[in-house]
N, C-alpha and C positions, 0 to 999 in steps of 0.2 A: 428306431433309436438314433440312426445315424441322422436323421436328418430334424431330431428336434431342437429346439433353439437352444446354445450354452448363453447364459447368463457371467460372463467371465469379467471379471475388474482387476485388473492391473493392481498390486497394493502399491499406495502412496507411499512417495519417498519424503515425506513432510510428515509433523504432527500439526496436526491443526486445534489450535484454540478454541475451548469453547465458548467463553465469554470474548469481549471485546479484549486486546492487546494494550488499544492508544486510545488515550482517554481523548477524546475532539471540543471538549467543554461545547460543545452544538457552533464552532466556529464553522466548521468542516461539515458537510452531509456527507462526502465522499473522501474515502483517503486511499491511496492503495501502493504498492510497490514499495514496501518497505526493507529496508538493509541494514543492517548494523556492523559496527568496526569491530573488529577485532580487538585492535589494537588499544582501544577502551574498556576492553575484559564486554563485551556487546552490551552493554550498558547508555551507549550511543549509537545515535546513529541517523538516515536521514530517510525521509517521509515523501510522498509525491500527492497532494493535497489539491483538491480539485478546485477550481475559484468559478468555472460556470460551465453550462453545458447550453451548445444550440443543436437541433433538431432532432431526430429520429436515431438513436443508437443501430437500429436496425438498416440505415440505410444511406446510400453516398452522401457524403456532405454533411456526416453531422460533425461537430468539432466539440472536444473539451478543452478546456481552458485549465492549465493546473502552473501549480508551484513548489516550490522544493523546500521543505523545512527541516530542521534539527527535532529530533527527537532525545528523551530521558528516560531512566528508570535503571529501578534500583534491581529488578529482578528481569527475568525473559518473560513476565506474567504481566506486569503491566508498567505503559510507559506514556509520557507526557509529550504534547506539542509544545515547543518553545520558542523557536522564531524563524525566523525566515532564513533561509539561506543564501548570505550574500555568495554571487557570482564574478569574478571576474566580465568589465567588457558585454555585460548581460544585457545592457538595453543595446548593441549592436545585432546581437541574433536575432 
């Protein structure tokens, strides 16, 4: 007994969605690292939107290309892309 396998998982500190969140209108294939303010009752907030991918995710040197947008919505169930988020100074980085 002592030495059969436990099967043990940690319970998640998140709810996960089952349907999609952010609607992409097929702009996006990839979106990920999503946050929302508070301070807009989380009805806003900002998105990291993928713009292209080179090589092998699996291995040195592949690079994603992404960008940072405003998100909307009226609930925590589903929320819209809406533009871009300007940066301060951004074409220097």
């Amino acid at each position: 007994m002592i030495n059969e396998k436990i099967n043990f998982k940690p319970p998640k500190n998140y709810l996960e969605h089952r349907e999609k969140a952010v609607e992409t209108k097929e702009k996006f294939k990839h979106v990920i690292a999503l946050t929302l303010n508070p301070k807009a009752n989380y009805k806003e907030g900002v998105i990291r939107c993928i713009t292209s991918r080179k090589g092998d995710i699996e291995k040195k040197g592949y690079i994603a290309k992404s960008l940072l947008y405003k998100i909307k919505g009226d609930s925590l169930d589903k929320f819209i892309i809406t533009k871009k988020l300007d940066i301060k100074n951004e074409k220097k980085l």
